[in-house]
C-alpha positions as CSV (number, residue, x, y, z in Angstrom):
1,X,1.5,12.9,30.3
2,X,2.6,13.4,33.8
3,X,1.7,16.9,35.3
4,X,5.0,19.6,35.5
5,X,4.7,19.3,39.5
6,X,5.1,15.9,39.1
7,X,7.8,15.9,37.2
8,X,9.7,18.7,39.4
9,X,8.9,16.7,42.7
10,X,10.4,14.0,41.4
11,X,13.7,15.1,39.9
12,X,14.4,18.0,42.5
13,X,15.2,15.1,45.4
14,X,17.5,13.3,42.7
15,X,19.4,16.6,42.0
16,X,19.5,18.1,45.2
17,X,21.1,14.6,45.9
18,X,23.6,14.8,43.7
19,X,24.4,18.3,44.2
20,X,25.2,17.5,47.6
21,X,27.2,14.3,47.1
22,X,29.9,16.1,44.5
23,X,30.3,20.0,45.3
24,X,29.2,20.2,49.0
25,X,30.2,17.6,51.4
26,X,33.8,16.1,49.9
27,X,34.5,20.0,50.3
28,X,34.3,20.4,53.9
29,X,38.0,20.3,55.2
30,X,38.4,19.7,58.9
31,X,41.2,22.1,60.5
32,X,44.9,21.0,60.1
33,X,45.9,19.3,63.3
34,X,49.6,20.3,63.2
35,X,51.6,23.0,61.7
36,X,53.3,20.8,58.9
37,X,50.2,19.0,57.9
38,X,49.5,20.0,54.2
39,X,47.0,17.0,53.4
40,X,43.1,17.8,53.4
41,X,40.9,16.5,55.5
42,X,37.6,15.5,53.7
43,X,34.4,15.2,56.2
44,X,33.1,12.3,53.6
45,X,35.4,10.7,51.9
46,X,35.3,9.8,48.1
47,X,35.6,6.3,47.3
48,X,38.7,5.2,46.0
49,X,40.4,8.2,46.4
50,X,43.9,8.5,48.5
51,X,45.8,12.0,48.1
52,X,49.2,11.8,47.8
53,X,52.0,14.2,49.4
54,X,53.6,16.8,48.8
55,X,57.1,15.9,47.3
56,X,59.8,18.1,46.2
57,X,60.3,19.5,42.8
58,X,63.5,21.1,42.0
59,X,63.8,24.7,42.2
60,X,62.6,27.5,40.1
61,X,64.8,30.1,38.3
62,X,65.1,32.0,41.5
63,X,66.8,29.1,43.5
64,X,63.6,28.7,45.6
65,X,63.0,24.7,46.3
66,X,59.7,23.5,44.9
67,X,56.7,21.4,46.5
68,X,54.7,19.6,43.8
69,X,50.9,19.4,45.1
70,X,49.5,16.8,43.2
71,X,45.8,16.1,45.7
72,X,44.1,18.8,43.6
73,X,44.3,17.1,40.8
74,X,43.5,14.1,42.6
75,X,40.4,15.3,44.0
76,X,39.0,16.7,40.8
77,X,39.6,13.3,39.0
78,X,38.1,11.6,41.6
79,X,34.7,13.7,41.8
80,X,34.6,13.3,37.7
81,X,34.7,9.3,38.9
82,X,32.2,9.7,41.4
83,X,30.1,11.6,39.4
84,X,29.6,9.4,36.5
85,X,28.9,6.7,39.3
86,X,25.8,8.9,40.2
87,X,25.0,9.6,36.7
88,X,24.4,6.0,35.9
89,X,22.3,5.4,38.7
90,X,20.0,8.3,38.2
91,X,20.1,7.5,33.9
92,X,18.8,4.0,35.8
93,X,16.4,5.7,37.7
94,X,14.6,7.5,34.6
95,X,15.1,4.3,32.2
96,X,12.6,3.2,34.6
97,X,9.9,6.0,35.1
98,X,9.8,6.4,31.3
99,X,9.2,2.3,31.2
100,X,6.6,2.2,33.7
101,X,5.2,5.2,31.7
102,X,5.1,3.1,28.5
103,X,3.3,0.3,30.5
104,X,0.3,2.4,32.1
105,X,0.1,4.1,28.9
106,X,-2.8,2.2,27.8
107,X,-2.3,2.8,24.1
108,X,-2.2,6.4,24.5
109,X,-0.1,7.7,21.8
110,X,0.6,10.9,24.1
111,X,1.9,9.0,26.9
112,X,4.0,6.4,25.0
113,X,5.6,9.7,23.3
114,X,6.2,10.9,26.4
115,X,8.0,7.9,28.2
116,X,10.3,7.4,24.6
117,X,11.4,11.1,25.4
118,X,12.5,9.4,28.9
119,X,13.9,6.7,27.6
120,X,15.7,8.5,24.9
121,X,16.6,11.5,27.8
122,X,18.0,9.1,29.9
123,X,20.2,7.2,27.2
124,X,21.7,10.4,25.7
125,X,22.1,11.6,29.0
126,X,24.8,8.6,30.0
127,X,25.9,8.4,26.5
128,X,27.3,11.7,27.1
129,X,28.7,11.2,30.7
130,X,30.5,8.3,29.7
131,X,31.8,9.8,26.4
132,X,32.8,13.6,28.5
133,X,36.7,12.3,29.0
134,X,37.2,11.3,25.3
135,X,35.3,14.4,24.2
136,X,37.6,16.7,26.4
137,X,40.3,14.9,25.0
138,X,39.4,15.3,21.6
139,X,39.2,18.9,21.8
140,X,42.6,19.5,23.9
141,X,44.4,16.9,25.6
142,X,45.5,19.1,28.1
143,X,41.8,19.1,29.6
144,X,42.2,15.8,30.8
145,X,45.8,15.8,32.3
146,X,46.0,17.2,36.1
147,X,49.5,18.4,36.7
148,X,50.8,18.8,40.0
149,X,50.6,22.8,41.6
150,X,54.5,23.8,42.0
151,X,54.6,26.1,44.9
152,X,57.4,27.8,46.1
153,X,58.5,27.0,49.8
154,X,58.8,29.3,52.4
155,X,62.6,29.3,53.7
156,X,62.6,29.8,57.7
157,X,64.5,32.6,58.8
158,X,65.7,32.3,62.9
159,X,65.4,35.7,64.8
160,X,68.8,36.0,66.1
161,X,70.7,38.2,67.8
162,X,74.2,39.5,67.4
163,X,75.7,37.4,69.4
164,X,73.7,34.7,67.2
165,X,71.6,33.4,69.7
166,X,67.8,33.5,69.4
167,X,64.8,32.2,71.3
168,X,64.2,28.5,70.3
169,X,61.0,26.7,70.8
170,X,60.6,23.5,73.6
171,X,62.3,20.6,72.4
172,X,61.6,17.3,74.9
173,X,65.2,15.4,75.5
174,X,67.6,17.8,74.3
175,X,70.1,20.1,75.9
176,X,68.5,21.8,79.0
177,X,66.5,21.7,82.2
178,X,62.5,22.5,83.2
179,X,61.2,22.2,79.9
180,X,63.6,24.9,78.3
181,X,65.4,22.5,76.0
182,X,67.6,23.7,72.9
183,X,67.5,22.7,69.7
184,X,70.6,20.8,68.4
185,X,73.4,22.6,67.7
186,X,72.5,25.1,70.5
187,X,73.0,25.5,74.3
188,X,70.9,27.3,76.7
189,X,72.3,30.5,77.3
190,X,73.1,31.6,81.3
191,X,72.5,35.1,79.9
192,X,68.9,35.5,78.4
193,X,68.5,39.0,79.5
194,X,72.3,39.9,77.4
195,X,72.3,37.4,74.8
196,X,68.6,37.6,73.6
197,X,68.3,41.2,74.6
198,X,65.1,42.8,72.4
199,X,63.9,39.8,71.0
200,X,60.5,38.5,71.5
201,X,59.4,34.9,72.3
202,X,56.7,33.1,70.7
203,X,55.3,30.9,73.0
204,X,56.2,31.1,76.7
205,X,58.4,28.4,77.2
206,X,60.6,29.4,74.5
207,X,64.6,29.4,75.6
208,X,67.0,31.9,74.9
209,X,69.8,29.2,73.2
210,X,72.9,30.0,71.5
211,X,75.0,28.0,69.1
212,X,77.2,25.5,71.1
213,X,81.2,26.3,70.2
214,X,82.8,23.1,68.5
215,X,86.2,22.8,68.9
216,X,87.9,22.5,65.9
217,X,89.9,19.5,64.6
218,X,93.2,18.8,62.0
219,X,94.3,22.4,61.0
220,X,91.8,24.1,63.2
221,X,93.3,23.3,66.6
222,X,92.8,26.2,68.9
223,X,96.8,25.8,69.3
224,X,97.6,26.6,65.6
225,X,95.8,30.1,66.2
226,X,98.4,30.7,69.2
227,X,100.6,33.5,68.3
228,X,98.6,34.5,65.6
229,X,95.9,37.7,65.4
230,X,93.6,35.1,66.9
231,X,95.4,34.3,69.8
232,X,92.9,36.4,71.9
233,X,89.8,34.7,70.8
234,X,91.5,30.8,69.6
235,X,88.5,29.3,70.7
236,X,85.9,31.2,68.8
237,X,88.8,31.0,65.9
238,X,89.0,27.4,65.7
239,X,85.0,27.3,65.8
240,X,85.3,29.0,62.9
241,X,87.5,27.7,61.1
242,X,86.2,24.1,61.2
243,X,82.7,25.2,60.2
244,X,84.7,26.6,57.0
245,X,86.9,23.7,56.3
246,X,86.6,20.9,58.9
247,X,89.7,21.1,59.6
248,X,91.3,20.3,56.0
249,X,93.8,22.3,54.9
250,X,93.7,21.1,51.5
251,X,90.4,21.9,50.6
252,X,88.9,23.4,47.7
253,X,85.1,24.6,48.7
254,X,82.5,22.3,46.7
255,X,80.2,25.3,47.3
256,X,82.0,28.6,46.0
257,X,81.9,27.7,42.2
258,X,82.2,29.5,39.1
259,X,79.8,29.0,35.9
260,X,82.5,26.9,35.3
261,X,83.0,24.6,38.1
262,X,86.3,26.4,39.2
263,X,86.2,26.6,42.8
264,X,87.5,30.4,44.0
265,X,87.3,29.1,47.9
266,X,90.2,27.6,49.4
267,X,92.0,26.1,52.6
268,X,91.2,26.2,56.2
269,X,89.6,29.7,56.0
270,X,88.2,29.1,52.7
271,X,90.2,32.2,51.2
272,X,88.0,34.0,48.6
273,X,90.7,34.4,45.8
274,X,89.1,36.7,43.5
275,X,88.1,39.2,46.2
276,X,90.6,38.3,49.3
277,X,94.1,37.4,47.7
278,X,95.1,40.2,46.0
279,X,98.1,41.1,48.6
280,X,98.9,37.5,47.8
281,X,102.3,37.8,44.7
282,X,101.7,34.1,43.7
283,X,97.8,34.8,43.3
284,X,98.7,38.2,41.0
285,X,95.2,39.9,41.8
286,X,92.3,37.4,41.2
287,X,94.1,33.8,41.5
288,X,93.8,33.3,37.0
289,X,90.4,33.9,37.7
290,X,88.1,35.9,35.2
291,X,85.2,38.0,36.1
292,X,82.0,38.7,34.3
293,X,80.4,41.4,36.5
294,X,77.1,41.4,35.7
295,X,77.2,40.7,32.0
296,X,77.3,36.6,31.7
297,X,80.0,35.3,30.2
298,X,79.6,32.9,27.5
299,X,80.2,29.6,29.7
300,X,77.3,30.8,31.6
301,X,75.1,29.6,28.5
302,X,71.2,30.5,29.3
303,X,71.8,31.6,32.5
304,X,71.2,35.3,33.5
305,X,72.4,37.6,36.4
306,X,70.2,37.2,39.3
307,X,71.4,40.0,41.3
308,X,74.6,42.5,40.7
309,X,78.0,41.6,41.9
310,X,81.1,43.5,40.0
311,X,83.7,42.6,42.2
312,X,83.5,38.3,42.3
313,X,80.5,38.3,39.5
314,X,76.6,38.5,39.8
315,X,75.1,35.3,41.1
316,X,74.0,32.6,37.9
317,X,72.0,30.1,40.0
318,X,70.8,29.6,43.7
319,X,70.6,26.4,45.8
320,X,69.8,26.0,49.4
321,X,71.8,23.1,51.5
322,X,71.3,20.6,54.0
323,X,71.4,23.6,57.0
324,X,68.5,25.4,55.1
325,X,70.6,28.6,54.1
326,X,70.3,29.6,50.6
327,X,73.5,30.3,49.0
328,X,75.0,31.3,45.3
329,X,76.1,27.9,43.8
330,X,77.5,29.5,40.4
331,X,78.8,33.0,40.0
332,X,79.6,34.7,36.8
333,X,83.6,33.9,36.3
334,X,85.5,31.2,34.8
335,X,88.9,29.6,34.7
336,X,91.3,31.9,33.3
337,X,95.0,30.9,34.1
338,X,95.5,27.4,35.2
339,X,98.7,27.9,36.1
340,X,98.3,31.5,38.4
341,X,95.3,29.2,39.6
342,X,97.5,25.8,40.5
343,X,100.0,27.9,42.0
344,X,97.9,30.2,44.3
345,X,95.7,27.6,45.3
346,X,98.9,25.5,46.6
347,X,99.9,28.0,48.5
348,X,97.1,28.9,50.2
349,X,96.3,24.9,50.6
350,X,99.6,25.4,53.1
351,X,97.9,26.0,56.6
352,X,100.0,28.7,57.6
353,X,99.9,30.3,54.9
354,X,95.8,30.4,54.7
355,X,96.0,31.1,58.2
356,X,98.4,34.1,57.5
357,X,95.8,35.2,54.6
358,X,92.5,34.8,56.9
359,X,94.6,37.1,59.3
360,X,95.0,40.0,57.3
361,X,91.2,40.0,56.5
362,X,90.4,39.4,60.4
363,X,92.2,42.8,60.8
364,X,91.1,45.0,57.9
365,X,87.4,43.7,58.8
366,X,86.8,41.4,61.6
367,X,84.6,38.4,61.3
368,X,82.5,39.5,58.5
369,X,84.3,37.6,55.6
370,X,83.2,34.2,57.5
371,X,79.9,35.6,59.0
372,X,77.5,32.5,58.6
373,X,80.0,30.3,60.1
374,X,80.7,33.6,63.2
375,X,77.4,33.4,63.6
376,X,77.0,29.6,64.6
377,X,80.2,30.3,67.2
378,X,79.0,33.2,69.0
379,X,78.4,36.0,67.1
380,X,80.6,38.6,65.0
């Protein structure tokens, strides 16, 4: 029989071996080289292992987009790989000590005990390693499956001001001079000190930019406004306006939606019927729309209230769009008179008479009822 020291000499190399090869080394990750790279870097790679990215994943009940991480899984699959790789080799490794054993026992019925033992040791030990996924399996499937991490992505938020301009990072080729470049969408202001008054930049060659004033096409000429309670401001009006609509007098918003599908935003200035039209006879108070509040009514199915909004109805689901802002894509209220809807929505489908509508808001309270699309033409 072989001495205890003997015995620990030899397997301490073999374990510290195969500690070092599974837990230690895969897990040292180099630093991310860029902001945006989520992928691991491992300082020894595992054979036959290739993470995959990130990918999107829906959205969860809050509206917020989803990024499925799936390399975790990977990785932990791959070490179980890897380790029954090592496992065989060192079951290999004893096979053979317990058969030179059995030779150079001599007859001696201690030492031929002992190398069986080996032998046996060293079979039961792979037996087992190469059984461990259909025993996991067998005692919950679930143990053997590696779902992808859904993790909730961080929306940006810009830092702007009220004139909606906001220090913008370097950006090689765009708008600009001397390495102060805008992003698109965005000119470099002539007025830091004003426009980006209090705001703090992050890197030094940040740019105080603000958003570049399209002029509007179709209805949303800057000479439609002329005359009208825009007249002072047309430009900044006609900006507006084809943000809203594009210039399309005849559109109903694809956005604004009911549980429902009705759409309760409409024309050039995207006139909120259910809260906006009630000086409007052919829209008789809410356009035939009805309102839930912040009970769900019962087109709105499983869907719950996710904050409270009595006057146009809570919000029922979230979305963001392509310009990353998150917005309510189905609020609590529902078809209720087609025809008080078909003839409200005609009329304000009429360019001046949406035009007329988005005036009296303008005067009872400024940009505010269009203040994402104020804010991308120079402030409210």
């Amino acid at each position: 029989m072989l001495p205890q020291k003997i015995k620990i000499l030899l397997y301490l190399p073999l374990a510290l071996l195969f500690i070092a090869n599974i837990f230690i080394l895969p897990c040292i990750v180099q630093p991310a080289q860029a902001v945006n790279d989520t992928m691991p870097k491992l300082q020894i790679p595992i054979p036959n292992v290739k993470f995959s990215v990130p990918t999107d994943c829906g959205t969860d009940n809050s509206g917020n987009n989803l990024s499925c991480v799936a390399w975790i899984g990977e990785y932990i699959a791959g070490i179980y790989q890897y380790a029954i790789g090592i496992v065989g080799i060192l079951a290999a490794v004893v096979l053979m000590i317990g058969g030179v054993m059995w030779i150079v026992a001599g007859g001696s019925a201690t030492m031929i005990g002992e190398a069986k033992a080996w032998i046996g040791a060293s079979l039961t030990g792979l037996v087992i390693a190469l059984c461990s996924y259909l025993i996991l399996y067998t005692v919950n499937p679930a143990l053997t499956i590696f779902n992808p991490l859904k993790i909730a992505q961080v929306e940006k938020i810009e830092t702007a001001s009220a004139s909606g301009c906001s220090y913008h990072p370097y950006v090689a080729g765009a708008e600009g001079t001397e390495g102060q470049e805008c992003i698109t969408g965005y000119t470099k202001s002539t007025n830091p000190d004003t426009d980006c008054q209090g705001q703090t930049k992050t890197n030094a060659t940040d740019t105080c930019c603000c958003p570049t004033i399209t002029a509007g096409t179709g209805g949303c000429i800057a000479s439609n406004f002329t005359g009208t309670c825009f007249a002072s401001d047309s430009t900044k009006a006609s900006c507006i306006c084809q943000k809203e609509s594009s210039g399309n007098a005849a559109i109903s918003s694809g956005t604004d939606l009911c549980v429902d599908g009705t759409s309760w935003s409409i024309g050039l200035w995207q006139i909120n019927i259910i809260d906006s039209a009630g000086g409007i006879s052919q829209c008789n108070g809410r356009g035939g729309i009805q309102v839930g509040g912040n009970t769900p009514l019962p087109q709105a199915g499983s869907l719950t209230c996710l904050d409270s909004n009595n006057t146009i109805g809570c919000c029922l689901e979230r979305k963001t769009g392509s310009n990353g802002i998150n917005y309510c894509s189905k609020r609590n209220c529902a078809l209720q008179d087609s025809t008080t809807y078909n003839a409200c929505t005609s009329y304000l489908k009429i360019a001046a008479n949406n035009i007329a509508a988005a005036c009296q808001l303008y005067t009872a309270r400024g940009w505010a009822p269009w203040s994402n699309s104020a804010s991308l033409c120079g402030g409210q």
